[in-house]
N, C-alpha and C positions, 0 to 999 in steps of 0.2 A: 291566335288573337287578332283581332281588328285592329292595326296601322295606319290610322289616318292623319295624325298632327302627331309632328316630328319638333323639339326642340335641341338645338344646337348651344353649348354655352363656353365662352370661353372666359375663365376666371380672372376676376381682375388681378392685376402685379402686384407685387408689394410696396408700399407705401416708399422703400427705400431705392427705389428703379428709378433711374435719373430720367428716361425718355418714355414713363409712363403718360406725362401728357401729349404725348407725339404719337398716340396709339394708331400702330399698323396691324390688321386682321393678319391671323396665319391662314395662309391661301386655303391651306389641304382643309381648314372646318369650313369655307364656303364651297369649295370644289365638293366637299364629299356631299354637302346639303343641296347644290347643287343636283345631284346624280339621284337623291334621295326624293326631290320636287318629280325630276323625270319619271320616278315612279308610280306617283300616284298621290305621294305624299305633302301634305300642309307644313310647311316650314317656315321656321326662322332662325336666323343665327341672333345668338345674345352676345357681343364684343361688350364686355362689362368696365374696358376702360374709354369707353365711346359712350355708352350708357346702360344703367339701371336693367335688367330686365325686365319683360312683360310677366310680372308673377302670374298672373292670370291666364294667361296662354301658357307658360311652364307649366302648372302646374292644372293643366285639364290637357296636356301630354301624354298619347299615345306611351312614347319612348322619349326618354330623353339622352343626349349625347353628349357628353363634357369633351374637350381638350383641355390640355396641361400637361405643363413642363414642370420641371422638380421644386421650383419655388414657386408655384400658384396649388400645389397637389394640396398642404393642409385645407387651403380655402375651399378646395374642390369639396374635400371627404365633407365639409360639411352643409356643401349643399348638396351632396348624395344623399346623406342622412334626412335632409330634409324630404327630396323627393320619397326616401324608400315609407317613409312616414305613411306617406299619401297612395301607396304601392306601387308608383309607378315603378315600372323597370327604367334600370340606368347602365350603358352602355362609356367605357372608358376607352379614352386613346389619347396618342400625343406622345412625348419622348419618354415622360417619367414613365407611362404605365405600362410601356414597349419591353423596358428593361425591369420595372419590380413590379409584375402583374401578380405576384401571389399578397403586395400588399394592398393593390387596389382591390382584389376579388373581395378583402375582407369588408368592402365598402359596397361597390358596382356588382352586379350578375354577369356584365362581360365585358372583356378588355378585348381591346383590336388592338394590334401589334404590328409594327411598321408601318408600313403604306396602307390606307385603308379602301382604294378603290374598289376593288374588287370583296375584298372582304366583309364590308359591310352593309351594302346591297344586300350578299348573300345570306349578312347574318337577318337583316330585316326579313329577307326571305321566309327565312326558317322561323323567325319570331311567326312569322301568319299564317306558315300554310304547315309548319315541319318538316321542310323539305329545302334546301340539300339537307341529310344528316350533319349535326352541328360539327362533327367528327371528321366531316372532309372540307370543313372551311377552315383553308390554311391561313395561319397569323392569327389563330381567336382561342383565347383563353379563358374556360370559365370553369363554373362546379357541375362534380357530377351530381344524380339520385343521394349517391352517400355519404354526398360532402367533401370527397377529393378534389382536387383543384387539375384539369386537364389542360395542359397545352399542345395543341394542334401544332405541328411544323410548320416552319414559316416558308409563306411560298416563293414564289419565283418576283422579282421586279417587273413592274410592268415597262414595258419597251417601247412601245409606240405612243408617248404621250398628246400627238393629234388625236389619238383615237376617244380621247377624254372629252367631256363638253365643257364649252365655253361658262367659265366663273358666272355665276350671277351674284355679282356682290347688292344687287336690291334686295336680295333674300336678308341682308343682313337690318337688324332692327335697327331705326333712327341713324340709318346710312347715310350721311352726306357728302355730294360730290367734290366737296372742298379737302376732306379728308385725303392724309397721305395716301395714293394708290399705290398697292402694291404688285408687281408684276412676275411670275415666273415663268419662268422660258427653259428651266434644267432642273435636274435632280441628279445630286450623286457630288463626290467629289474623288480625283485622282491621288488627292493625300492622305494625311492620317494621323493627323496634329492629337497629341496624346489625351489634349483634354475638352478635343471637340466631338461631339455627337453626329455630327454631319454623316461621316462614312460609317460608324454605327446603325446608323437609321435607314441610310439612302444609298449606299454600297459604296466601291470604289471607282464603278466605273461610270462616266457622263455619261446623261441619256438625254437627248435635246431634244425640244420641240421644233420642228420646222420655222425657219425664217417666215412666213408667209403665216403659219398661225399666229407667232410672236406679233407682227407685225397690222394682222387683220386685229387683234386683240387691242392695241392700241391705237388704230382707226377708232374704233366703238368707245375708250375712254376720250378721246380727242372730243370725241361728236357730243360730248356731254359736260366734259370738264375740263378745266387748265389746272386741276390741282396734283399738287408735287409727284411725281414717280421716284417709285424705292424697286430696283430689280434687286429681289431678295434671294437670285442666286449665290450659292458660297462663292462663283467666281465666275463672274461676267464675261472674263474674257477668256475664259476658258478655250474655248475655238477661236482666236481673233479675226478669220476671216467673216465667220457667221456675226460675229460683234458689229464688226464693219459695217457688212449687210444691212441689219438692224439700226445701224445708227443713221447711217442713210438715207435711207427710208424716214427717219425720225426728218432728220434735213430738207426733206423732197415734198414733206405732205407736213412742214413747218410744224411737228411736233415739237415743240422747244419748251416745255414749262422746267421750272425747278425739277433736278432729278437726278439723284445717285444709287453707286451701285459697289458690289461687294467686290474687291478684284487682290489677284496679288502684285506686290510692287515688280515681278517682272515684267507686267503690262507696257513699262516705257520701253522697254525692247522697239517696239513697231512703233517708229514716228508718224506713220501716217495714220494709224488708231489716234495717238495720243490728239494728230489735228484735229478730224473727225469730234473729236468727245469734247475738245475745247471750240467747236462751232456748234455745237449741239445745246444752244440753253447755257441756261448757271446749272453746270455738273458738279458735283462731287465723288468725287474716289474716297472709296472706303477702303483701306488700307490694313491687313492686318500684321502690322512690326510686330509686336508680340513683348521684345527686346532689345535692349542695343548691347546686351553681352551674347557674345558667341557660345558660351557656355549654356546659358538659360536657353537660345536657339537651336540647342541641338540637346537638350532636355526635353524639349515638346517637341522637335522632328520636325521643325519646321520647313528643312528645305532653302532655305533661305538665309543670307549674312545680312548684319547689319550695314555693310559697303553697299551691298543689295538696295536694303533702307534708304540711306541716306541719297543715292542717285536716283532713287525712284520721286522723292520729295521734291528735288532740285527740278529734273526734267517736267514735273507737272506744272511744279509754281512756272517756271518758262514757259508754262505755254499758256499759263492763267485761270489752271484749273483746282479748283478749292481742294484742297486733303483733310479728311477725317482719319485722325491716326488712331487706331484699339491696340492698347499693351496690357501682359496679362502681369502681375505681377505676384510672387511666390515659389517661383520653380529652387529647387534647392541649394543651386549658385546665387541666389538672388542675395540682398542685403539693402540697409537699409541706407546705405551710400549708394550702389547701383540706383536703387530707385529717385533719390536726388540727380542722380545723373540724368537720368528717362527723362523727368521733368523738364532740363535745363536742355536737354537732346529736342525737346518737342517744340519749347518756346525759343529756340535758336534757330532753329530750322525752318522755322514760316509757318508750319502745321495751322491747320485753321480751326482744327475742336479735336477734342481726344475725349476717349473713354479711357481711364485705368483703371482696369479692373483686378482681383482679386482671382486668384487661382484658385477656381470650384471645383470639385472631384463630382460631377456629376454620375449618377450611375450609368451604364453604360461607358463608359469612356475607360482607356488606360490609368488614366491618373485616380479615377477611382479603387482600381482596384488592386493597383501598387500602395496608396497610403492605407487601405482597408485594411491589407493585409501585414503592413508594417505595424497596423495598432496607432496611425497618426491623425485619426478622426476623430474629432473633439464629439460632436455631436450629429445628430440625424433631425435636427428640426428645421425641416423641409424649406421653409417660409425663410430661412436664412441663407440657402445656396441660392443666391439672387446677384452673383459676383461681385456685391457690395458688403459681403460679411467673411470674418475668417473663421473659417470650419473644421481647421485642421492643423496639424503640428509644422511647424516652416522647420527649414535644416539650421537654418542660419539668424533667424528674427525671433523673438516670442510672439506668438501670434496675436500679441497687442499691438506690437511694433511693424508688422505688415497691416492689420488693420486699419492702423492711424496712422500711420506713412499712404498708405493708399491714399486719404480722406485727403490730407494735405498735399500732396502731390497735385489733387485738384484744384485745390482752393489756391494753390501756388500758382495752376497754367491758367485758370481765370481768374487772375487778377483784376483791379482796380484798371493799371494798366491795360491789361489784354481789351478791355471794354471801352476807354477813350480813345486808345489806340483805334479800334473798329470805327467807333463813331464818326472821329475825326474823318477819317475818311472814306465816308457816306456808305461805309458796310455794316447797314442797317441790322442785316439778318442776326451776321455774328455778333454784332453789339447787344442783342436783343435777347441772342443766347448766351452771353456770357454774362446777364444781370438773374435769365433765367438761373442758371448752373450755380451763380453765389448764392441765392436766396437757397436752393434745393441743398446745398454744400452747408450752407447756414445751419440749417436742421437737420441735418445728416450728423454732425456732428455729436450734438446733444445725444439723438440717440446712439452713433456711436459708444460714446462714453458711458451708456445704460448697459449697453450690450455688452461691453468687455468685465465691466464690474458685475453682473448678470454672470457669465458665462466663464469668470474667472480665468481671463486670457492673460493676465500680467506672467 
């Protein structure tokens, strides 16, 4: 078949996603559309929490390509359904359809699995000329002549990520350079945190891109924008010399805008990073405690003490650099005093915003497939593993009691306080987020309270 207009979409969040208006693109649907333009092909990516798509361009698509992760997949199936209407073919990738591709197949004609660079090229390939056999394109899953569902073995990690081309985020529809950038510089992670997707998807072991691409990469947003940077590695400082490197360069060619990044609290280890990152712009360290029980920390394998935690928070505030604490809450030492405690741990501590989330069993993960197998999975309705819903049976809470201890634990760390506090002294941003976070907490609530009466969580 004829390939020549390529549509990209990534499905809007759920309405209960606290940082759906903060929308950051996932790099891999512009890199892969990206690779897809090199070829010949008419593209756009659709980021549907940036904006609306171009139905009119989707829908006079060659092919169309979705990403989605577990809680955007129901939204997804039905704007597949719409396309198959129209006959387009529809191609599926992303975390969810990595790990349950025999439930996308009953949507999509093909799922790409894992990493899609090389795979999906190849599958365009074969969509126009029939050629490679669809049978040697490793990572791709689809139907045969008789209706069986084949998956190809997953291939090898790509290694040399210079060898990829430079993102074109213009490709993305109603792009604007004011928009959070998002930058990545790694793949992979060395851990194996029970309920994260990370080394599911992306292996265990780092695979970095060179100082020098990282760094020519953000020359070219500098020359266009001063708006905010998100290194959307699982761990920034993974190498802390290469970090260094990086940030230096950020210092030298006075890249300084807003901009955080994903790291673990052993990071304050090296005082002379933590300088570096505190001269570098208004930073943010994105933190992930998880816990401040040792028991729940070594429930998810974290790696990590809370003594860990709490030195990590001190030595940044010393040096004046903002913390975003993520704690997950659920693991089955958990309770619903623990969780009072979390709260009273984070606004004691100076933390400057937190996410508390909800322990989601996504597929893929260990935690999935330890409660699957216990029989502690309440339900499969996609739209709800959004780590804002409880989906599954707690050891120690009824899962109304982790649900709405989560909610309030919120409403508890953005307070009234928390936000004249900010104000008062002229920390506009967080003040600004924490009237956002009450208003979003405000109606979180209500539907909370639908959901567990709904879903019979008491």
């Amino acid at each position: 078949m004829d390939i020549k207009r390529v549509s990209f979409i990534e499905v809007r969040s759920p309405e209960s996603y606290i940082f759906r208006r903060f929308p950051i693109p996932r790099v891999g649907s512009v890199l892969l559309s990206t690779i897809l333009s090199s070829m010949g092909c008419e593209v756009k990516v659709f980021i549907e929490d940036i904006a609306q798509p171009d139905w009119n361009f989707v829908e006079s698509s060659d092919v169309v390509c979705i990403s989605t992760i577990t809680s955007t997949v129901s939204a997804a199936y039905t704007t597949v359904l719409r396309l198959k209407k129209l006959g387009i073919p529809v191609i599926m990738g992303g975390a969810h359809p990595s790990f349950v591709p025999d439930e996308c197949l009953g949507f999509a004609d093909f799922v790409v699995r894992g990493e899609g660079d090389i795979a999906l090229p190849e599958l365009i390939n074969y969509m126009r000329t029939g050629t490679p056999d669809i049978s040697t394109i490793a990572g791709v899953s689809y139907k045969t002549p008789d209706g069986s569902i084949k998956h190809n073995p997953t291939g090898e990690f790509i290694q040399d990520l210079d060898s990829l081309p430079d993102v074109d985020f213009s490709l993305i529809y109603k792009w604007k350079h004011s928009n959070i950038h998002p930058v990545a510089t790694m793949r992979g992670c060395a851990y194996n945190c029970r309920f994260c997707l990370v080394s599911p998807m992306f292996g265990r072991k780092y695979r970095f891109r060179s100082v020098k691409s990282v760094t020519d990469e953000l020359k070219r947003i500098a020359s266009v924008s001063s708006s905010p940077l998100f290194f959307v590695d699982d761990n920034f400082a993974a190498n802390r010399t290469r970090t260094k490197q990086i940030i230096r360069f950020m210092l030298e060619e006075k890249i300084t805008p807003r901009w955080s990044a994903m790291m673990r609290p052993n990071v304050v280890k090296d005082e002379e990073l933590l300088t570096l990152m505190a001269q570098a712009g208004k930073f943010t360290a994105c933190l992930g405690f998880e816990s401040i029980t040792p028991e729940s920390l070594i429930a998810y394998e974290k790696k990590q003490t809370h003594q860990d935690n709490i030195a990590s928070v001190k030595a940044l505030k010393e040096h004046g650099i903002k913390v975003h604490g993520m704690f997950v809450f659920g693991a089955d030492t958990d309770t619903v005093e623990s969780i009072k405690r979390t709260v009273d741990f984070a606004s004691e501590s100076g933390i400057d915003s937190v996410q508390f989330m909800i322990l989601t069993p996504l597929p893929g993960t260990a935690v999935y497939e330890d409660l699957m197998s216990a029989g502690r999975i309440l339900h499969t309705q996609w739209d709800k593993y959004d780590i804002h819903h409880t989906v599954f049976k707690p050891a120690l809470m009824t899962p109304s009691e982790l649900h709405m201890e989560t909610l309030f634990a919120m409403k508890k760390f953005y307070s009234w306080k928390y936000v004249f506090k900010r104000i008062m002294t002229l920390d506009l941003f967080y003040g600004a987020f924490g009237l956002y976070s009450k208003n979003i907490i405000r109606h979180a609530v209500k539907e909370s309270e639908k959901y567990v009466k709904d879903f019979k969580l008491e």
